[in-house]
LUMLO-341873 format. One line per field, with one value per atom (N, C-alpha, C): atom name; x, y, z. Coordinates in steps of 0.2 Angstrom, whole numbers. Example, Ala and Ser with C-alpha at 12.3 -4.5 7.8 and 13.67 -1.06 7.14 Angstrom:
BEGIN
atom <- c(N  CA  C  N  CA  C);
X <- c(66  62  66  64  68  64);
Y <- c(-28  -22  -16  -11  -5  0);
Z <- c(39  39  39  35  36  39);
This chain:
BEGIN
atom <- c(N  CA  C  N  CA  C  N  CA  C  N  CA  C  N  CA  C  N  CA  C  N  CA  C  N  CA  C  N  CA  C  N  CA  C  N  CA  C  N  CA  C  N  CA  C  N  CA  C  N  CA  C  N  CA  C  N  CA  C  N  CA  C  N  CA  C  N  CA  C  N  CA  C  N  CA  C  N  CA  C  N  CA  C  N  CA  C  N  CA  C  N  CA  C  N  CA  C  N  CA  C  N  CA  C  N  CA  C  N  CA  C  N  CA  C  N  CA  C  N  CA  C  N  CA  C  N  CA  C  N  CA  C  N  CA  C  N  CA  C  N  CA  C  N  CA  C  N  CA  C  N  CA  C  N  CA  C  N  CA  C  N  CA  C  N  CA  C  N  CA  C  N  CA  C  N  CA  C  N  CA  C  N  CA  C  N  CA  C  N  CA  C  N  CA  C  N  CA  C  N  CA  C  N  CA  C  N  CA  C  N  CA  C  N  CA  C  N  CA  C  N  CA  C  N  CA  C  N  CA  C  N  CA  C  N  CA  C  N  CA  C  N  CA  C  N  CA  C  N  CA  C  N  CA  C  N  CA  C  N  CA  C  N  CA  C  N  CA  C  N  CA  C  N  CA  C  N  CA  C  N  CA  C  N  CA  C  N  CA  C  N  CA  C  N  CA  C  N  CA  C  N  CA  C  N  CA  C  N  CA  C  N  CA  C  N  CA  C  N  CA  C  N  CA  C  N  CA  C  N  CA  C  N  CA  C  N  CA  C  N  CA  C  N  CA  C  N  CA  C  N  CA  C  N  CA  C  N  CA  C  N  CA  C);
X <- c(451  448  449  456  453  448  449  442  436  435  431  429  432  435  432  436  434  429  425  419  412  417  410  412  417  416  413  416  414  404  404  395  392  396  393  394  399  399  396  391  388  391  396  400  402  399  400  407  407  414  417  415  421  420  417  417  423  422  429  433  435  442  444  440  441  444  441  444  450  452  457  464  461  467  468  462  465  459  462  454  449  442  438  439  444  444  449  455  459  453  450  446  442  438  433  436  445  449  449  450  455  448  441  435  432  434  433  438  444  449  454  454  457  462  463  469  472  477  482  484  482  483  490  493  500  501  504  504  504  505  501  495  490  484  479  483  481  482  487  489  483  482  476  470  468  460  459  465  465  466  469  469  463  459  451  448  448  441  443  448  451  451  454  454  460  464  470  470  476  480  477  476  476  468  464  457  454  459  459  464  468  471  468  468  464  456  455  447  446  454  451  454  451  454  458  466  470  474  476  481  475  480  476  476  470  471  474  474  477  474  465  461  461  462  463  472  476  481  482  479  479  475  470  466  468  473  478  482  487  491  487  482  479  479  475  473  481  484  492  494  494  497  493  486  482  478  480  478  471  472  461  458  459  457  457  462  463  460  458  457  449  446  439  436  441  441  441  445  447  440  436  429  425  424  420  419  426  426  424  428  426  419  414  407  404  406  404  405  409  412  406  406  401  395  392  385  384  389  390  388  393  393  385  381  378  372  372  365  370  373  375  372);
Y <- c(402  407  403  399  396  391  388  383  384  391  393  397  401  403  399  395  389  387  385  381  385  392  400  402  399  399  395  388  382  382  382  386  392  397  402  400  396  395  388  384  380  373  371  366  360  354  348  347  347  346  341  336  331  335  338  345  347  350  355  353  347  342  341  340  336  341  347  353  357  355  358  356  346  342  339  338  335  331  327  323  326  321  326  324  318  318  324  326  330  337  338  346  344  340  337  340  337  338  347  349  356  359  357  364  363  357  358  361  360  363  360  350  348  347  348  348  354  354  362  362  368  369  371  366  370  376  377  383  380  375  374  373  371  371  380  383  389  394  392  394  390  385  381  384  386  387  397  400  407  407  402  404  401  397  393  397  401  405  414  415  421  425  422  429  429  433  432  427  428  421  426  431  436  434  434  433  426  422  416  415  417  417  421  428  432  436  433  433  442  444  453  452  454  455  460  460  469  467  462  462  463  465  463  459  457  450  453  448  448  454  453  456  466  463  471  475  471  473  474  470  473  479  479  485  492  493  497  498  494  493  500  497  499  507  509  515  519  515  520  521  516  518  524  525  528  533  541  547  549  547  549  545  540  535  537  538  539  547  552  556  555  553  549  548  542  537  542  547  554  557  557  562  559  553  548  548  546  545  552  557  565  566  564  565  563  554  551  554  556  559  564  568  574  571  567  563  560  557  553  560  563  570  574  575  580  574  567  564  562  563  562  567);
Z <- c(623  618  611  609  603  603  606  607  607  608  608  601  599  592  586  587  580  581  586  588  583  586  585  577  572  566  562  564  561  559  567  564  562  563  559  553  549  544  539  544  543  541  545  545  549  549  554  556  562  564  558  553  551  542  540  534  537  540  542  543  546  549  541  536  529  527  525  522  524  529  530  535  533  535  541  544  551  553  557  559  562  564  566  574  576  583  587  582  586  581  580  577  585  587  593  600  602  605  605  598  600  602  598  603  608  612  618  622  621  625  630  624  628  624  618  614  613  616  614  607  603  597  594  588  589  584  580  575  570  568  562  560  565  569  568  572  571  565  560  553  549  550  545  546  553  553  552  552  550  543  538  533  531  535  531  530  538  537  536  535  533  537  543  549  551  554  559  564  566  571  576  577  583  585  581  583  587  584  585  593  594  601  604  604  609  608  604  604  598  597  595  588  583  576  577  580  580  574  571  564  558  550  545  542  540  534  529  525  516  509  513  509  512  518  521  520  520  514  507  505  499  495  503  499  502  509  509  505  501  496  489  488  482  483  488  490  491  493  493  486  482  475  472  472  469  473  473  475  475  471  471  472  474  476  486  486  492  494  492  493  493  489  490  495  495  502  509  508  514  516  509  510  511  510  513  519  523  532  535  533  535  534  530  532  534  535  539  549  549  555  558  552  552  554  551  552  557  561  567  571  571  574  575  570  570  573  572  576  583  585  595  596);
């Protein structure tokens, strides 16, 4: 699954294997190794390529975004300290629901 992971960012985000091995400190022979899947990645490996492309460790081992990044905490954070903010945000999803609901 990582190997396949990183292969499926690297290009989404228009990146030659040795761009990427440069930007984020590793050669492009062990970057070549871990996406095919003959190199086992170790955690330092998979701490560099989640903080490159800002996703979780989680997506990157099991293929499913379930933790949150940095950007989705902080905007949890934000919405806690501030009530109408948060109440807002409440009426938003509640009509969304509605809408969802009234075209099924």
């Amino acid at each position: 699954m990582f190997n396949q992971k990183i292969k499926e960012l690297r290009i989404k985000n228009n990146l030659k294997q040795g761009e990427l091995a440069n930007k984020i400190g590793i050669s492009q022979r062990v970057l070549s190794g871990l996406e095919r899947g003959e190199t086992q990645p170790t955690l330092r490996h998979i701490q560099l390529f989640s903080e490159f492309f800002n996703v979780s460790t989680d997506l990157l081992i099991t293929g499913e975004d379930t933790a949150l990044n940095s950007i989705e905490r902080d905007i949890i954070e934000e919405v806690r300290k501030d009530k109408s903010l948060f109440d807002s945000l409440k009426a938003v999803l509640e009509s969304k629901k509605r809408i969802e609901a009234m075209a099924a």
